[in-house]
VOBA-1610 file (N, C-alpha, C; in pm, whole numbers, padded with zeros to 5 digits, always signed):
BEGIN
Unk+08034+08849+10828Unk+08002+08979+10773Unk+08065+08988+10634Unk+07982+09017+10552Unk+08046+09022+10392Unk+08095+09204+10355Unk+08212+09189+10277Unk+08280+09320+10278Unk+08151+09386+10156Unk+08094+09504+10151Unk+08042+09555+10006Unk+08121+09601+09887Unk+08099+09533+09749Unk+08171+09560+09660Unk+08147+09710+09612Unk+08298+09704+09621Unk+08347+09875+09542Unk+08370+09839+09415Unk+08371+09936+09314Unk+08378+09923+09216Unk+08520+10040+09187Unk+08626+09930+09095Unk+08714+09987+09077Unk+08719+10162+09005Unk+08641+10160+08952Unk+08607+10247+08857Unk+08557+10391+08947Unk+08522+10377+09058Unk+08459+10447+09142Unk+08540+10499+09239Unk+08637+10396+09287Unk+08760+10446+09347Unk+08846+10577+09298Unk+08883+10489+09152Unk+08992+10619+09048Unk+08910+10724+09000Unk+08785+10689+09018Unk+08684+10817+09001Unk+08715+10934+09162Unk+08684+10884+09265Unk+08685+10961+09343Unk+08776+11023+09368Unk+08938+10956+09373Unk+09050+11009+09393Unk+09088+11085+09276Unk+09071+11082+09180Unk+09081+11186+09036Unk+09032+11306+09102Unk+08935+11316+09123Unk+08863+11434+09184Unk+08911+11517+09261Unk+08900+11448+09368Unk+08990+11498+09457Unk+09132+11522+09466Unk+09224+11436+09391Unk+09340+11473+09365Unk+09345+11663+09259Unk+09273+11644+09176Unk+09246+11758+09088Unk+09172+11874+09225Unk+09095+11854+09288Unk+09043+11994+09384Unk+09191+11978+09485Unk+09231+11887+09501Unk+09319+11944+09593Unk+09519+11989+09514Unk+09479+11978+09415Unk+09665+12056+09335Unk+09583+12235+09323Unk+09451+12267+09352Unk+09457+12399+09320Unk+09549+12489+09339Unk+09548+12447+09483Unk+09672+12534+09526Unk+09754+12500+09634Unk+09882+12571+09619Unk+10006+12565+09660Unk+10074+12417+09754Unk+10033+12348+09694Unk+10056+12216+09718Unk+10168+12176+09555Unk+10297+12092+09606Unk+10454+12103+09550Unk+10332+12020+09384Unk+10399+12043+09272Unk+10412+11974+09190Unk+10394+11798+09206Unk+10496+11792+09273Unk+10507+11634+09273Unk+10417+11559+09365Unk+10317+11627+09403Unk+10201+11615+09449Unk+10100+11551+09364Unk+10076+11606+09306Unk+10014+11599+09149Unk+10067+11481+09076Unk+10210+11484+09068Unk+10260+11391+08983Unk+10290+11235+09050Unk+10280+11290+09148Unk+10238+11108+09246Unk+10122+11074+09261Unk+10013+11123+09275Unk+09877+11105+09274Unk+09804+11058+09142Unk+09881+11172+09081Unk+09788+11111+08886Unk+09885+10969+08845Unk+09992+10989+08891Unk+10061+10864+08815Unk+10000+10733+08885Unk+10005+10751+09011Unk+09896+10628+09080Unk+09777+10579+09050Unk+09706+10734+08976Unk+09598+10700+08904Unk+09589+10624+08768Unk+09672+10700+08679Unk+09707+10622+08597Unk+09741+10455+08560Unk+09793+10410+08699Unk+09776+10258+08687Unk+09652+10234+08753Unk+09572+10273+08792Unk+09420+10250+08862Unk+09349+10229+08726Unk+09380+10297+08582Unk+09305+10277+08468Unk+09348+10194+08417Unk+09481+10174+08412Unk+09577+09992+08386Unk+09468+09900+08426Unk+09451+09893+08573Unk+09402+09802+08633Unk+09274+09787+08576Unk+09197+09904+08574Unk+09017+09883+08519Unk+09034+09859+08380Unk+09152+09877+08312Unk+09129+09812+08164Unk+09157+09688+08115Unk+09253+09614+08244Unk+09295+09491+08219Unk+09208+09424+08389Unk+09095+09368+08316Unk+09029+09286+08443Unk+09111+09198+08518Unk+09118+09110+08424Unk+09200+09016+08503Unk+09370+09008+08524Unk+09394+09094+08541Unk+09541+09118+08582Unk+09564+09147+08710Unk+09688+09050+08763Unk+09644+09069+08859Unk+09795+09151+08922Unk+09851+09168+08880Unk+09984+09304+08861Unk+09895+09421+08873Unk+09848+09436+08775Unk+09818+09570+08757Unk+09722+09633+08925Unk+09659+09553+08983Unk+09589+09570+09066Unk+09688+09573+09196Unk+09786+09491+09168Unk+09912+09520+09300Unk+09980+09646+09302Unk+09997+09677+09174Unk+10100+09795+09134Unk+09975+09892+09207Unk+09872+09909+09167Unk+09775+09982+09178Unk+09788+10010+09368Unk+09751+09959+09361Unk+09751+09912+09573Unk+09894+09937+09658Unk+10006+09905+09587Unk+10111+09951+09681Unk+10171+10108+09604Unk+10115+10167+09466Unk+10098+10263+09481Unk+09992+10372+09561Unk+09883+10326+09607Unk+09819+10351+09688Unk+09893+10426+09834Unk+09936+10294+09858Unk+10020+10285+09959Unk+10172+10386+10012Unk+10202+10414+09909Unk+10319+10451+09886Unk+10275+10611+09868Unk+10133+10678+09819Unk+10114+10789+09801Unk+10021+10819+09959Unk+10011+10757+10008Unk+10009+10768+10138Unk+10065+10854+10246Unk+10181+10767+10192Unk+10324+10834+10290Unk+10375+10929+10225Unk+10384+10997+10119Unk+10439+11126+10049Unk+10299+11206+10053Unk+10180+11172+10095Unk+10119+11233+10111Unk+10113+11351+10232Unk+10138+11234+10323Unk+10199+11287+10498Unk+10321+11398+10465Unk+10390+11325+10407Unk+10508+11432+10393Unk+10515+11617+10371Unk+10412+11541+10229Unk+10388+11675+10119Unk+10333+11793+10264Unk+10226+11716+10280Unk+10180+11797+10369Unk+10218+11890+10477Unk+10289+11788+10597Unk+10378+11806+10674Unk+10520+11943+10647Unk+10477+11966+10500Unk+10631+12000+10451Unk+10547+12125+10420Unk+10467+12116+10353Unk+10428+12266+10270Unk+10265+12295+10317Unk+10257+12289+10417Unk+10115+12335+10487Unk+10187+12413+10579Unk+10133+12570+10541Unk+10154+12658+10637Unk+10198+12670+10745Unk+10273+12718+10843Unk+10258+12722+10976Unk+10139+12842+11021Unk+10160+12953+10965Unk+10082+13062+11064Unk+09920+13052+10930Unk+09840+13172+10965Unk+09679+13108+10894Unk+09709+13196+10797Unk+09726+13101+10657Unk+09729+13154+10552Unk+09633+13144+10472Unk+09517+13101+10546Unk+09388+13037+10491Unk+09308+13209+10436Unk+09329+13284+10579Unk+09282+13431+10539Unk+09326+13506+10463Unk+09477+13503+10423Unk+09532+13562+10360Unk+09486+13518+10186Unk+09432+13415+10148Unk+09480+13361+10033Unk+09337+13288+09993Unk+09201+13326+10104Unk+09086+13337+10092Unk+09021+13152+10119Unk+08895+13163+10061Unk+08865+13006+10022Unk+08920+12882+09955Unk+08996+12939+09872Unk+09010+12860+09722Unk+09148+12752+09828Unk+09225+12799+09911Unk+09346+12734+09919Unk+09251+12671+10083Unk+09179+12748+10127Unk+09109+12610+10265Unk+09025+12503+10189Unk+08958+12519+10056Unk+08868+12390+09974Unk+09011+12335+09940Unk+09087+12343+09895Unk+09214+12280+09785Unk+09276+12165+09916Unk+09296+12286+10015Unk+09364+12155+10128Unk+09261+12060+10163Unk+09113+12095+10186Unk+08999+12029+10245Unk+09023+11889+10214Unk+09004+11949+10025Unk+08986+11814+09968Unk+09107+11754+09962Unk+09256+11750+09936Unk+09350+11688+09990Unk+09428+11606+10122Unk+09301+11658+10210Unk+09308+11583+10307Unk+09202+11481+10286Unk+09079+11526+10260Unk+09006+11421+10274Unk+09050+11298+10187Unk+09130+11316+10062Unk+09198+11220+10006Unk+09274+11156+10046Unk+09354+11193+10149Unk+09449+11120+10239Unk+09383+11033+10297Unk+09277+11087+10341Unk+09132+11022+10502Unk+09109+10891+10387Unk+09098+10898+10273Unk+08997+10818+10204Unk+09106+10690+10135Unk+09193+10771+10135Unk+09326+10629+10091Unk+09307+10513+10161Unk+09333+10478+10269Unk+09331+10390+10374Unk+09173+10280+10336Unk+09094+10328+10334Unk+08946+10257+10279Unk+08950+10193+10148Unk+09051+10273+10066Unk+09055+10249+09909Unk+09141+10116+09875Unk+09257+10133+09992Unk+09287+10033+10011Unk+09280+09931+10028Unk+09236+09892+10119Unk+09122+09807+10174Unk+09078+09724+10073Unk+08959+09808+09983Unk+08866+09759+09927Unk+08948+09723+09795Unk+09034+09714+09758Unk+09187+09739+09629Unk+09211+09593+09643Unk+09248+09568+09758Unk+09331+09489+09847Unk+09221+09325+09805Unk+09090+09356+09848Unk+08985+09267+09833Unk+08983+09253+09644Unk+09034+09341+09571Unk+09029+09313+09443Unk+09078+09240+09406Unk+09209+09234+09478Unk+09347+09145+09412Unk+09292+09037+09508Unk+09252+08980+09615Unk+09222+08835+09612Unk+09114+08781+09516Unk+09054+08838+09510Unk+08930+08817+09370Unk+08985+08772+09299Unk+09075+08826+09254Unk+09141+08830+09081Unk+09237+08759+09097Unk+09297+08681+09229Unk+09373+08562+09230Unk+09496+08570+09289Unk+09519+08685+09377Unk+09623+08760+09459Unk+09669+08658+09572Unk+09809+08628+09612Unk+09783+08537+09678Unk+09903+08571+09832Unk+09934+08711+09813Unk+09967+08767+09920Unk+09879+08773+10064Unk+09916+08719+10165Unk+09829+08712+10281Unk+09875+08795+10407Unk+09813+08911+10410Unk+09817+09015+10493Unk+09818+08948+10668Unk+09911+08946+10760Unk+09826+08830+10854Unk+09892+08935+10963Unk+09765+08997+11034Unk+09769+09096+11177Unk+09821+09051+11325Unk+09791+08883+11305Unk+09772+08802+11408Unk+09610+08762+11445Unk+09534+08778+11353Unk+09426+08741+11413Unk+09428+08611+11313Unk+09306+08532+11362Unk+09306+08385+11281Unk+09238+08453+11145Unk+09267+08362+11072Unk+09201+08346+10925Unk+09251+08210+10857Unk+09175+08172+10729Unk+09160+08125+10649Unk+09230+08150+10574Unk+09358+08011+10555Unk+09461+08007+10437Unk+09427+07898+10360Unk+09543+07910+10273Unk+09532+07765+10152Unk+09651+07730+10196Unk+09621+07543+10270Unk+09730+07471+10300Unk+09768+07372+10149Unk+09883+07379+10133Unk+09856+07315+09984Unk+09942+07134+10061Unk+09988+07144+10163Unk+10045+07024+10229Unk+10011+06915+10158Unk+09884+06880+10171Unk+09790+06797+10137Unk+09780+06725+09991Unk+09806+06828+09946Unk+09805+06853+09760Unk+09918+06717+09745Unk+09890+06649+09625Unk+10011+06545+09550Unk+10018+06584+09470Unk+10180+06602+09391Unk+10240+06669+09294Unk+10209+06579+09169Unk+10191+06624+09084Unk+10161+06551+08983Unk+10299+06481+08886Unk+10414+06543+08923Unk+10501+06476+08894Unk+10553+06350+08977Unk+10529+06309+09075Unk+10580+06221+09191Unk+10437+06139+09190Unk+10402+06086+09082Unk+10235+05968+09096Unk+10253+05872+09234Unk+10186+05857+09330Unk+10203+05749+09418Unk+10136+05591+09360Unk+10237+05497+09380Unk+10213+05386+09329Unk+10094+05330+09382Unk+10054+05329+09521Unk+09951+05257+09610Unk+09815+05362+09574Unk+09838+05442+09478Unk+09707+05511+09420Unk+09649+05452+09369Unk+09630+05349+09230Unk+09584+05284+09146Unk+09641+05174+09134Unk+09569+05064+09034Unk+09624+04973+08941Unk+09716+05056+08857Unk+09812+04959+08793Unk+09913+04979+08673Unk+09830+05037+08528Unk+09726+04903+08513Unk+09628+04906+08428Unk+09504+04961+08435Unk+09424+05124+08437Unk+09323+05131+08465Unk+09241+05018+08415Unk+09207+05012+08289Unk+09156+04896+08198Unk+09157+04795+08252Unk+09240+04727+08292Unk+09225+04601+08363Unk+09225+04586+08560Unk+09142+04614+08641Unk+09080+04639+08768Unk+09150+04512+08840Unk+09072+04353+08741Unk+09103+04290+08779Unk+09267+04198+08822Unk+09350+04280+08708Unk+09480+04241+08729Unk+09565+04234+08888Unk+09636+04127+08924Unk+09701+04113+09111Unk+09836+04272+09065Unk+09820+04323+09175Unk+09934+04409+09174Unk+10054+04319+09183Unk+10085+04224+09279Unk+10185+04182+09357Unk+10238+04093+09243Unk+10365+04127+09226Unk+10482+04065+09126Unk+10489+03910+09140Unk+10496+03838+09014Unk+10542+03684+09047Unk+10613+03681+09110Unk+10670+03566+09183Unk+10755+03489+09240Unk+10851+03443+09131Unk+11022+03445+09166Unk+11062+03460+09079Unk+11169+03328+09158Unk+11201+03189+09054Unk+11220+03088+09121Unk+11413+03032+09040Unk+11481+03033+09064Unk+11574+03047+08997Unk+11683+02878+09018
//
């Protein structure tokens, strides 16, 4: 099954959005200021293609606004229904701040598939099988093995095996 490509650009598009409908209201400051700053390296990342930092930073800020997301929430979402008191504007503001939360986890994901693209070589491993790079195999290019070649490419026909040395 092949994953469908997201487009970075579409990601920091959506979460912009939604980060902005959901600071309307009464959600802390630093709400805002963890979300846009996360964003902010999301445009790092779409301006520098091939970087492949910028796309990590990008992703474990992701990650990281996640969990202060839970928090924020947890912390400054009402207990009793203040939804009536304080009309539509603050049930759309949370709507969409949750659904940004809902949508992190996917963004991830598909973030995650960026940075192996781009040459990421962190390997997420659940326990299920997958496909690594064994480099075992690989010969170092400093350590040449002798029984690889002749001495002399140029000369094929030359005996490897040293004279006899008669004293």
């Amino acid at each position: 099954m092949e994953i469908p490509a997201i487009n970075l650009k579409a990601i920091v598009l959506v979460h912009w959005l939604l980060t902005v409908w959901g600071c309307m209201s009464l959600l802390p400051s630093s709400f805002a200021w963890g979300n846009f700053g996360v964003l902010a390296v999301g445009v790092w990342a779409i301006a520098q293609r091939d970087s492949i930092d910028a796309v990590l930073m990008f992703l474990l800020g992701m990650v990281v606004t996640i969990l202060t997301d839970i928090i924020h929430f947890g912390i400054f979402y009402p207990r009793y229904d203040l939804a009536t008191e304080t009309g539509s504007t603050f049930r759309f503001s949370q709507g969409m701040a949750i659904l940004n939360l809902l949508l992190k986890p996917a963004s991830c994901f598909f973030v995650y598939q960026m940075y192996r693209e781009r040459g990421g070589d962190y390997n997420v491993n659940f326990g299920f099988p997958s496909v690594s790079r064994n480099r075992d195999a690989y010969q170092s290019i400093d350590q040449q093995d002798e029984s690889s070649g002749p001495a002399n490419p140029f000369n094929p026909a030359q005996e490897s095996k040293p004279a006899v040395r008669t004293y």
